[in-house]
C-alpha positions, 0 to 999 in steps of 0.5 A: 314454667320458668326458672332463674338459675345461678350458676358459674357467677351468672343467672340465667333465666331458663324454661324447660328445652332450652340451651344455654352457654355457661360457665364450664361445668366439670361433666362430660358430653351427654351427661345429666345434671341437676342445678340446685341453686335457683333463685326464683321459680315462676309458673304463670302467676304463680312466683316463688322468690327465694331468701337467697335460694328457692328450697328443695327447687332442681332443674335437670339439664344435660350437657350437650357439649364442652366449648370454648368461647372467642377469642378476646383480645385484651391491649393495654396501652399508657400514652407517651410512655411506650408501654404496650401489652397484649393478652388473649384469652378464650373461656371454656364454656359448657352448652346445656340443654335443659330438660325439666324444672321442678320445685321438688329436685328429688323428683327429677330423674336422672336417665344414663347417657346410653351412648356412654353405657355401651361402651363400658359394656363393649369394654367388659365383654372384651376384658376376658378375650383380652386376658386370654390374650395377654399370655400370648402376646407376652410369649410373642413378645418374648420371642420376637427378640430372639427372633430378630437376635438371631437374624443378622442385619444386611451391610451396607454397601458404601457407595462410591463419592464422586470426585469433586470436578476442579475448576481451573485456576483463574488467571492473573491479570498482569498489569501494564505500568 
């Protein structure tokens, strides 16, 4: 099964394990998307044309990650008129890897990104030791200023500047007439 899907002003013409480069999308690494704007589905012999979209069609991808395209130089150059510029530009580009294709998008499964769930889970286990912790580190911060207060910074010794070595005074040629 294969799908036309618009996306970033494109079509891109997709079946299921496939990776393409498109548009950036706003989703971060590992994250699972639906694009609903499907132009044509087709499975074997079987096509759907849509009028301009195919209803209720889902392709399910995830993001593999964010990235940048090359680097375009752009030159504009007018003959005889000493007139030159020079631009570049490189596109933020997302990599997808599509998962699934379906003519019903309410049947496509949406799974969390587990590397993403753990560390939110880490973060909230660690929430309370933090908070134990705040009052200590406030107290300890509150007595750290006393602390270096209290305790008087060394002076400086001024070093000695060595004298600068003169240089004896060049003599005069005395000219002969």
């Amino acid at each position: 099964m294969y799908a036309l899907v618009k996306t970033g002003g494109k079509q891109y013409r997709v079946s299921k394990d496939d990776t393409i480069l498109v548009e950036r999308l706003s989703a971060e690494e590992g994250e699972q998307i639906i694009l609903n704007d499907i132009v044509m589905l087709g499975d074997g012999d079987k096509v759907m044309i849509g009028a301009p979209l195919v209803d209720g069609a889902g392709v399910s991808a995830t993001v593999v990650r964010q990235t940048r395209g090359p680097k375009i130089i752009i030159f504009r150059r007018k003959r005889r008129k000493n007139h030159r510029r020079t631009q570049g530009h490189r596109q933020d580009l997302t990599l997808l890897k599509i998962n699934d294709i379906a003519e019903d998008a309410k049947s496509l499964k949406i799974a969390k990104p587990a590397a993403k769930a753990a560390p939110k889970k880490a973060a909230a286990s660690d929430a309370p030791t933090e908070k134990a912790a705040a009052p200590k580190a406030a107290a300890a911060k509150k007595a750290a200023p006393k602390a270096a207060a209290a305790k008087k910074p060394a002076a400086k010794k001024a070093a000695p500047k060595a004298a600068a070595a003169k240089k004896p005074a060049a003599k005069k040629a005395a000219k002969k007439d």
